[in-house]
C-alpha positions as MATLAB code, in Angstrom:
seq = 'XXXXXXXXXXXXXXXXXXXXXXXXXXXXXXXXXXXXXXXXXXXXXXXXXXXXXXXXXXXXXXXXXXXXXXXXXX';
ca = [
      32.654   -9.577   19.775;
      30.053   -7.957   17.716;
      30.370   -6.778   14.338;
      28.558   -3.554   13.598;
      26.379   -3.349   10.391;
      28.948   -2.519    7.833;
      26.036    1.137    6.707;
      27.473    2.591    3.525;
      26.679    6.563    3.530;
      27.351    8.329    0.701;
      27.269   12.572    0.299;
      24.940   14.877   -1.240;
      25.852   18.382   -2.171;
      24.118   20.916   -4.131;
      24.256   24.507   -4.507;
      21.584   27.042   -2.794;
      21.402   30.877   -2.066;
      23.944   31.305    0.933;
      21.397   34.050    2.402;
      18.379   31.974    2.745;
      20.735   28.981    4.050;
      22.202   31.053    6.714;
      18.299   31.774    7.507;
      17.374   28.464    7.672;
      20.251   27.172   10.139;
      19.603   30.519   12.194;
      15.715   29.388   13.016;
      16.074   25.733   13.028;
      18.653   26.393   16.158;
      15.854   27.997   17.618;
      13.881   24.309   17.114;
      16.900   22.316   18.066;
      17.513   20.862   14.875;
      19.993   20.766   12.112;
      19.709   21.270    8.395;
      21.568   18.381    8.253;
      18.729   16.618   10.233;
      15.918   18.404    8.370;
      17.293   17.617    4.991;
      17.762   13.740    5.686;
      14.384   13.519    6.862;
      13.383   15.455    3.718;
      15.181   12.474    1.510;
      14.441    9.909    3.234;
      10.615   11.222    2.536;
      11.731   11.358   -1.161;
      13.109    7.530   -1.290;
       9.971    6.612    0.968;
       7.557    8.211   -1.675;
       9.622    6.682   -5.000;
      11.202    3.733   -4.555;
       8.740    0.757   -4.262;
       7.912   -1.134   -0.941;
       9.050   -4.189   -2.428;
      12.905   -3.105   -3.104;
      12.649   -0.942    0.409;
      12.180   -4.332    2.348;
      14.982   -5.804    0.355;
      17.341   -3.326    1.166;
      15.897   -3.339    4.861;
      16.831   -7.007    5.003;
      20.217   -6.902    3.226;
      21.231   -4.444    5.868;
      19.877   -6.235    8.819;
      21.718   -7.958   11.406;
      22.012  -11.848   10.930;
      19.576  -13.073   12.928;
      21.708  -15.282   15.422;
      23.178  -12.015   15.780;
      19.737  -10.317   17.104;
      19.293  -13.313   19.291;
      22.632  -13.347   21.734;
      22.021   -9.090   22.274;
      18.640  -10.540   24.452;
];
């Protein structure tokens, strides 16, 4: 039985202008997309451009699969 990879998500909230958010969800159904979607890629663009390559590929491999793991899904 496989085990999934135990991902840890954690919640961001913050406070904008309910108008222009309303906006925003309006047209990006009209692009088939989410503001949920848009703003994740927006962070993840944020923690790509500030956290250093070096401690990316460290948590990259601490969340990989173990590798005998990768080998028996072939």
């Amino acid at each position: 039985m496989k085990n999934p990879i135990d991902n840890k998500f954690a919640s961001v909230q913050v406070e904008y202008d309910s108008e222009k958010l309303e906006a925003v969800i309006f047209y990006l159904r009209d692009k088939k997309t989410t503001i949920e979607r848009e703003l994740t890629d927006a962070l993840d663009a944020v923690y790509k451009k500030n956290v250093p390559a070096q401690v990316r590929e460290y948590i990259e491999r601490k969340n990989a699969p173990p590798a005998s793991e990768v080998q028996s899904d072939l």
